[in-house]
C-alpha positions in Angstrom: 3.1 11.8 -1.2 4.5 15.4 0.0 7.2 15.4 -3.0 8.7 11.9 -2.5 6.8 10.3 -5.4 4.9 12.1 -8.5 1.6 13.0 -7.8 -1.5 11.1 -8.1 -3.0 11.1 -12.1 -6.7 10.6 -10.8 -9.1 9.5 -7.8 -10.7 6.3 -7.9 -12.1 5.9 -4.1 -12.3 8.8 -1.7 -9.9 8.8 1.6 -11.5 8.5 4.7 -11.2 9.9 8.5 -12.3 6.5 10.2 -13.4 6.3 14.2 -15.2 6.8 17.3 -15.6 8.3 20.6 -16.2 6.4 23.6 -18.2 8.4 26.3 -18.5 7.2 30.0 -17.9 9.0 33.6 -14.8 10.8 32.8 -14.1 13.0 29.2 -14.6 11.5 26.3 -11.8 9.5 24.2 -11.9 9.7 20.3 -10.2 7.6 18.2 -9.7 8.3 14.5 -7.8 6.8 11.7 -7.2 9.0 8.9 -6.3 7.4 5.0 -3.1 9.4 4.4 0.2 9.0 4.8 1.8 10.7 7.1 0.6 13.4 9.4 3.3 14.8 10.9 4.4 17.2 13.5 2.1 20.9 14.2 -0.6 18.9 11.6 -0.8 15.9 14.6 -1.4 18.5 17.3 -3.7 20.6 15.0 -6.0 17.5 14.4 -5.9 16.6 18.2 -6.7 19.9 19.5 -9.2 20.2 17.1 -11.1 17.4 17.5 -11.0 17.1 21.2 -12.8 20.3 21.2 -15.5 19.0 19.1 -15.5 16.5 21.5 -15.1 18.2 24.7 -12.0 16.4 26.0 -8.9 16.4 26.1 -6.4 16.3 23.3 -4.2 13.7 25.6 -7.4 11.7 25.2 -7.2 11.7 21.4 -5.5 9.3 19.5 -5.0 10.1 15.5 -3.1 7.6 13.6 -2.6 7.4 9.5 -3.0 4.6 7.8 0.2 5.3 5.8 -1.5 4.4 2.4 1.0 6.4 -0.8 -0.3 8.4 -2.9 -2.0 10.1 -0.3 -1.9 13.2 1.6 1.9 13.6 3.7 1.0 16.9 6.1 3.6 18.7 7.8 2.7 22.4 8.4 5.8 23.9 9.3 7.6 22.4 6.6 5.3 23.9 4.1 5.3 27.4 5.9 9.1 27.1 5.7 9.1 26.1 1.3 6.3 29.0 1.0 8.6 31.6 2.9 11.8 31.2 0.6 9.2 30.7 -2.2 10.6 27.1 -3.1 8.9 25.5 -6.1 8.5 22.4 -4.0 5.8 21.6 -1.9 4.8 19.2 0.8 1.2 19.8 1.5 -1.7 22.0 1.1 -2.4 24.0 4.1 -5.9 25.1 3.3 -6.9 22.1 2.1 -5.1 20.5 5.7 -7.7 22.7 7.7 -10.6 22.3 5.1 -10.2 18.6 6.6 -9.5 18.7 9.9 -12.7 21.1 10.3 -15.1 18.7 8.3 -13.5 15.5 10.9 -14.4 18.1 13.7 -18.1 18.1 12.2 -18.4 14.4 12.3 -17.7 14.0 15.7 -20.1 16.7 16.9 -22.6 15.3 14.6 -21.2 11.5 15.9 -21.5 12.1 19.5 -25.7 13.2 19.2 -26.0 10.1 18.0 -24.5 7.4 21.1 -25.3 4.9 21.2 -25.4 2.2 24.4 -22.5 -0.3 25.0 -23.1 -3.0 27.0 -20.3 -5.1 25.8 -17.2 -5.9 24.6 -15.1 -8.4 22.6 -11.9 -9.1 21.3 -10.6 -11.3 18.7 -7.9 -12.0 16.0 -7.3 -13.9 12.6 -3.9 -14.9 11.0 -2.9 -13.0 8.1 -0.9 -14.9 5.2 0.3 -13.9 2.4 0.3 -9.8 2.7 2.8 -8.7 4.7 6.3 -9.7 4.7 9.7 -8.7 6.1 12.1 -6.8 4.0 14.9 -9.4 4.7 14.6 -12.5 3.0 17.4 -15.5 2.4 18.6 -16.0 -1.6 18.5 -19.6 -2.9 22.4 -19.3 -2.5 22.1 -18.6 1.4 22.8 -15.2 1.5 20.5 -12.8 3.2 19.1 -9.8 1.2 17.2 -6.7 2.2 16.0 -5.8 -1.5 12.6 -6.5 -0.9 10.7 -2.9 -1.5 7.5 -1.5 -0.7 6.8 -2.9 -4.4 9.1 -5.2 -5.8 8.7 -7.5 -9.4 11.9 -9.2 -8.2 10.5 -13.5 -8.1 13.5 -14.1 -5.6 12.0 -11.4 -3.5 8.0 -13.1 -4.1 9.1 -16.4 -3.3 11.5 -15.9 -0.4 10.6 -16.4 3.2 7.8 -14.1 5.0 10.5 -13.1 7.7 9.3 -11.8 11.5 6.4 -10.1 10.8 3.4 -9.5 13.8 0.3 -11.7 11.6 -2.4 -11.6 13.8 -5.0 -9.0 12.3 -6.5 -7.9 15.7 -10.4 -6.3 16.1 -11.9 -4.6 19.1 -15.5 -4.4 19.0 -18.6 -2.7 20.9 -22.0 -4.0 21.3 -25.4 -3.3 22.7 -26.3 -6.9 23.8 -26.1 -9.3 20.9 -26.7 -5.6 18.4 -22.9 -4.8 16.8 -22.2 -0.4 17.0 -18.5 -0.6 15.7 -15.2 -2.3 15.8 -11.7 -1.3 15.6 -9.3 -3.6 13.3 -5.2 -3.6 13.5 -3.2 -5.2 11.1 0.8 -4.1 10.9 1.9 -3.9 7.2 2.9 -0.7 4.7 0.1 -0.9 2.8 -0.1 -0.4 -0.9 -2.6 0.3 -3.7 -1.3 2.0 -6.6 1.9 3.9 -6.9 2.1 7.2 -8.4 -0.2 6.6 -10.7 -4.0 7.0 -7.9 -5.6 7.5 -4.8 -6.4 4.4 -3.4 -7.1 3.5 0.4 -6.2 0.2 1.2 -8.8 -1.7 3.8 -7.0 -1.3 6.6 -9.0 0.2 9.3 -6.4 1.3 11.8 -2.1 0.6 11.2 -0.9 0.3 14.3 3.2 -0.2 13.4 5.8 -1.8 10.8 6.8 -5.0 11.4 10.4 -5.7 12.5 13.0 -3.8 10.0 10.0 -3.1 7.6 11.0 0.4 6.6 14.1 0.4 9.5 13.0 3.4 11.7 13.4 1.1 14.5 16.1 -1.8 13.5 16.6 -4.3 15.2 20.6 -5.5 16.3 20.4 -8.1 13.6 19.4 -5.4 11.3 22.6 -3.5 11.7 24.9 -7.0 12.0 23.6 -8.1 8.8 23.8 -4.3 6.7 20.4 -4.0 6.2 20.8 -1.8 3.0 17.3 -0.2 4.4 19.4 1.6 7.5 21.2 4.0 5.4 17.6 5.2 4.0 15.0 5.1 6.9 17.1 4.6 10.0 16.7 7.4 12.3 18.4 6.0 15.2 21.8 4.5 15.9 22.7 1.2 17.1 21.7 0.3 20.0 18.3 1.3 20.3 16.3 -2.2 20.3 17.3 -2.9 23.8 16.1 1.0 24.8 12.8 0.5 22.8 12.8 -2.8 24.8 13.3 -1.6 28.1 11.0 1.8 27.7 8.0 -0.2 26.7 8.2 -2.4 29.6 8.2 0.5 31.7 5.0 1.9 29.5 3.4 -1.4 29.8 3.9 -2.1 33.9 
């Protein structure tokens, strides 16, 4: 996981690049989910302009997300040129292996594409999920509120408190040719776990679309920073404030 955790002892299921593309009157739109963790900066645009020329569209019109699964691949290019220029012992990612990748996604889609098929319809659905995901703030049998609740946790206050605000609707997209199923695109928000350090593991998640509210803290909410969320000094990118400006910039995105 790029040097945040120790690195994986052994594979037990391979990662996969995950997607489609959608061909019609205009250029085609590919969307791809990729089993690693992070991808991250000049590795995003590398995977988007490389596929949407296997494709023949525009990188705009590809969407690449990562399913955020540890012990998996983190990629950030320019952070490994930069640890490979003043020779640091550390690394983040392995750039041949980064393009060894991208160019064998590239493949499938060519290959993908000569092989459309007809959609004649769509449908949409969704399913509540219990029990998996789960906010990091929770309330102690004394009343207090606690944020102790990690990506893996053995703590039974933290098992057998509260689910919190969490989106639980698992949410799937899918294309058919008349009552014949061709594929379907599935969106559950959680961090998704397998192993720790120890193997590569996917998790079956298809596609991650978010975190749920305060999950890591990249985007806390105001009670977030009135209550101390512990998480803030950690994963918080932003100051406070910036619900209402998430708020108001997706309503503008959405109108």
């Amino acid at each position: 996981m790029g040097g945040g955790i120790a690195p994986a002892r052994q594979i037990l299921d391979p990662l996969y690049a995950n997607g489609i593309v959608l061909t019609g009157p205009d250029k085609p739109v590919v969307l791809i989910s990729v089993d690693w963790c992070e991808i991250r900066n000049d590795a995003y645009d590398r995977w988007r302009e490389t596929i949407a020329n296997a494709a023949g569209t525009d990188s705009v019109r590809v969407l690449v997300s990562a399913t955020h699964v540890h012990d998996a691949p983190v990629m950030d290019l320019e952070a490994q040129r930069i640890l490979d220029q003043h020779q640091a012992a550390g690394r983040i990612c392995d750039l041949a292996f980064h393009e060894e990748t991208v160019q064998k996604a590239a493949r499938a889609v060519k290959f993908a594409m000569q092989q459309a098929q007809t959609v004649t319809h769509f449908g949409v659905g969704r399913a509540k999920v219990e029990k998996v995901a789960s906010n990091r703030r929770y309330t102690l049998p004394d009343g207090r509120v606690s944020f102790d609740r990690t990506s893996s946790t053995r703590n039974p206050l933290a098992h057998e408190g509260e689910e919190g605000t969490v989106d639980p609707w698992l949410k799937t997209l899918s294309f058919w040719n008349g009552f014949k199923p061709v594929a379907a695109l599935s969106c559950y928000a959680t961090h998704p776990m397998s192993y720790y350090a120890q193997a590569l593991r996917p998790d079956s998640m298809v596609m991650v679309a978010g975190y749920g509210e305060s999950a890591p803290g990249y985007i806390p909410t105001d009670r977030a920073w009135e209550e101390r969320d512990s998480n803030l000094h950690d994963w918080c990118w932003v100051a406070p404030g910036a619900e209402k400006a998430m708020k108001t910039a997706l309503d503008q995105v959405l109108k």
